[in-house]
ZAMARGU-4260 file (C-alpha; in steps of 0.2 Angstrom, whole numbers, plus 5000, padded with zeros to 4 digits):
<rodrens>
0) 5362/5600/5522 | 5354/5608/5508 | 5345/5599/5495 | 5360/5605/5480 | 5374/5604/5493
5) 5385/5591/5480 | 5378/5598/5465 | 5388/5605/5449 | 5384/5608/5433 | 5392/5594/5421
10) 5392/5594/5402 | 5384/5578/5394 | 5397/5579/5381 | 5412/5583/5394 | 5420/5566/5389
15) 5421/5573/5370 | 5432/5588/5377 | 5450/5587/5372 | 5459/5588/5384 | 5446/5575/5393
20) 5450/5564/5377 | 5469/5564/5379 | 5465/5561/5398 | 5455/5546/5393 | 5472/5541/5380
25) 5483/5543/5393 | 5475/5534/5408 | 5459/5525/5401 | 5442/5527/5407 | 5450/5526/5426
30) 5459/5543/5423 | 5439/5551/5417 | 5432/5542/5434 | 5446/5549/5444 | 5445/5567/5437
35) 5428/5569/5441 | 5428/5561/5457 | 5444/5573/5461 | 5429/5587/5454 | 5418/5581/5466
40) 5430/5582/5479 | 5434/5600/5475 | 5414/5604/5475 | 5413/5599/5496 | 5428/5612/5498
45) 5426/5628/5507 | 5428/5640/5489 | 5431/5624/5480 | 5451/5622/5485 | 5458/5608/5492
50) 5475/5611/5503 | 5491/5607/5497 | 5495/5603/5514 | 5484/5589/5513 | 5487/5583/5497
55) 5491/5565/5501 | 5475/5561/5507 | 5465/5564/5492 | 5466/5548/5487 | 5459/5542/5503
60) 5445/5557/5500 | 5440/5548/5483 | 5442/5530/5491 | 5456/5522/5480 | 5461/5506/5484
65) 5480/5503/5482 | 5477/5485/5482 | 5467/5486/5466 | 5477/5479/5451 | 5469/5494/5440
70) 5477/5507/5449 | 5496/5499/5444 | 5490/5508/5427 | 5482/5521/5430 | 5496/5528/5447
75) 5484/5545/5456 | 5500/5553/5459 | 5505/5554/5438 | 5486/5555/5434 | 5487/5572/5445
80) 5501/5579/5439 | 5496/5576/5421 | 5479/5584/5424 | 5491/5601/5431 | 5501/5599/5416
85) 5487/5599/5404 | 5477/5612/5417 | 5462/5602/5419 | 5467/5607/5437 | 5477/5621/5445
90) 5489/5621/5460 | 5499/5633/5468 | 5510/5634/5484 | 5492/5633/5494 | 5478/5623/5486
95) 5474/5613/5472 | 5460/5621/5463 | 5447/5619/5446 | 5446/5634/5437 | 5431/5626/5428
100) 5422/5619/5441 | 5423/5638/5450 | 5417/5646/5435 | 5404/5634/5433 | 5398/5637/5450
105) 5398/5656/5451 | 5381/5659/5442 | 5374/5647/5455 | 5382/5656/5470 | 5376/5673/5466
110) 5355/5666/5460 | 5358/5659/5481 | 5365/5675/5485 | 5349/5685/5474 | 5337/5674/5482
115) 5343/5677/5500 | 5342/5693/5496 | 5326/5693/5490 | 5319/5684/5505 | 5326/5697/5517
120) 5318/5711/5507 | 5301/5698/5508 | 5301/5695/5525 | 5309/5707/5534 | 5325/5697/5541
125) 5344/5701/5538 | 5351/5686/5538 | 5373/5688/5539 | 5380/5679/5524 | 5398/5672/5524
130) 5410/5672/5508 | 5427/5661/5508 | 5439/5666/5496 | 5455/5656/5493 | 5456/5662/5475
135) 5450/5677/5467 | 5440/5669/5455 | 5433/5656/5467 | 5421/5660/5477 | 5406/5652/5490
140) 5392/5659/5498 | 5388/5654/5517 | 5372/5658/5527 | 5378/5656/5543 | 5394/5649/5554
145) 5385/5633/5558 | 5381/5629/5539 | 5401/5633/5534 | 5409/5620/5548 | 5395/5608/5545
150) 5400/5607/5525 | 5419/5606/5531 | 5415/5594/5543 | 5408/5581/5528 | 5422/5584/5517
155) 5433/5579/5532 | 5424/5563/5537 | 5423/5557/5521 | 5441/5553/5522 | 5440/5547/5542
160) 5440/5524/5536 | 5428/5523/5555 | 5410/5529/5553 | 5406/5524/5569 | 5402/5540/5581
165) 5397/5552/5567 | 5386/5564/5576 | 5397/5563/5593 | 5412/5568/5580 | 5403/5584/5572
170) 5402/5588/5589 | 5418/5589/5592 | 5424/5596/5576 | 5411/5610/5579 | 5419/5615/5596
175) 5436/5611/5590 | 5436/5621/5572 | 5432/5638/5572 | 5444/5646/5559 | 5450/5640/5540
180) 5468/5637/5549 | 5462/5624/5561 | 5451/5618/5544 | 5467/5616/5538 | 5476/5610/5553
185) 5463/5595/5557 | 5465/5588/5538 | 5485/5588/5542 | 5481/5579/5558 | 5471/5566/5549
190) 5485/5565/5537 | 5498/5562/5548 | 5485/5547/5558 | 5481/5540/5539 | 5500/5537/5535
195) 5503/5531/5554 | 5509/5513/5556 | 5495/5513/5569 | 5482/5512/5553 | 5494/5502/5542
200) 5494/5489/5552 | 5473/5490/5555 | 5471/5498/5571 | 5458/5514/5568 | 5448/5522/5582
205) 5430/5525/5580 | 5427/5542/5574 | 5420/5550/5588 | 5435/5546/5598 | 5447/5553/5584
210) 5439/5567/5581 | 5438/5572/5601 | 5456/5571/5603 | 5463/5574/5584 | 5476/5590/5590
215) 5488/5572/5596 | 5491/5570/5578 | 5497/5588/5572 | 5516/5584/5578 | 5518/5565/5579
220) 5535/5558/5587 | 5528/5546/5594 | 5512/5540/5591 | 5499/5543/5607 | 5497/5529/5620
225) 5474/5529/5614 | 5464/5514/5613 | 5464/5504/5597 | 5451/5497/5589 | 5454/5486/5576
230) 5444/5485/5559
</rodrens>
């Protein structure tokens, strides 16, 4: 993974931003750390968009404990809707987005795209590069197929609670993920396993083994008969 893969650009006076400041009213200094954790969050996205679908995960994503007595003031699901409300983020019927983290990161996107380019014309190769859109004013570069599911493949694992199998797991999201929809359908898997009773009650599997067999969890009725491990 590249050197700048989790890179943004970030204002040193960002906190001083008004609508940051009433943020920090509203919710204290936990709502500033959880907005730009939620940013950050955003940044490992394919285009910077983060599935509706799999809203309820984010929490998860960032690492929120719900047993930490700070987050009784400072409840993710009214901080998020209050940073809609105020549009320090954007959500529509498909992803929640961050207008200004994707015009932030559109100068850097097209300097990657100039310097391939300029390599190319350097040394001969003709290299296919990838663009994901999922809005029209958000936009990422990709330099090949391997390097697009390799980045989705972190933001997904970040959220996985096992870390145990990591390089047997990205094995298997590589042969198992080969379009945005099954992107899209493996983090509604891993929702549904995250809210299970299965994992409320301790029992995960190692990664590796979750991510080999993580179509069992698109429709769950009852949960699949699998080895538990417990934490």
């Amino acid at each position: 993974m590249g050197k700048d893969a989790y890179y943004f650009p970030h204002d040193c006076n960002a906190r001083n931003d008004p609508k940051i400041a009433m943020l920090r009213r509203q919710f204290g200094f936990l709502g500033y750390a959880l907005y730009f954790c939620v940013v950050e969050v955003l940044r490992e996205q394919v285009g910077y968009c983060y599935p509706i679908s799999t809203l309820l995960g984010l929490p998860f994503a960032i690492g929120i404990d719900p047993n930490d007595p700070e987050v009784e003031n400072c409840p993710f699901e009214g901080f998020l809707d209050y940073c809609i409300e105020v549009d320090l983020f954007q959500k529509d019927d498909k992803w929640l987005t961050c207008k200004s983290l994707t015009e932030r990161m559109q100068p850097l996107e097209k300097s990657r795209l100039a310097g391939k380019k300029g390599a190319e014309v350097r040394w001969g190769t003709n290299t296919t590069l990838m663009v994901a859109q999922c809005t029209p004013n958000s936009i990422k570069v990709k330099e090949s197929k391997e390097e697009v599911y390799k980045g989705d493949f972190e933001a997904v694992w970040a959220k996985y609670p096992s870390k145990v199998g990591k390089s047997d797991a990205l094995r298997h999201f590589n042969a198992s993920i080969k379009s945005e929809v099954d992107f899209t359908l493996i983090n509604k898997a891993l929702q549904n396993y995250l809210l299970s009773k299965r994992v409320k009650d301790g029992f995960v599997q190692n990664g590796s083994t979750w991510f080999n067999d993580w179509r069992g969890w698109l429709e769950v009725k009852e949960e699949p008969k699998v080895h538990q491990q417990k934490l």
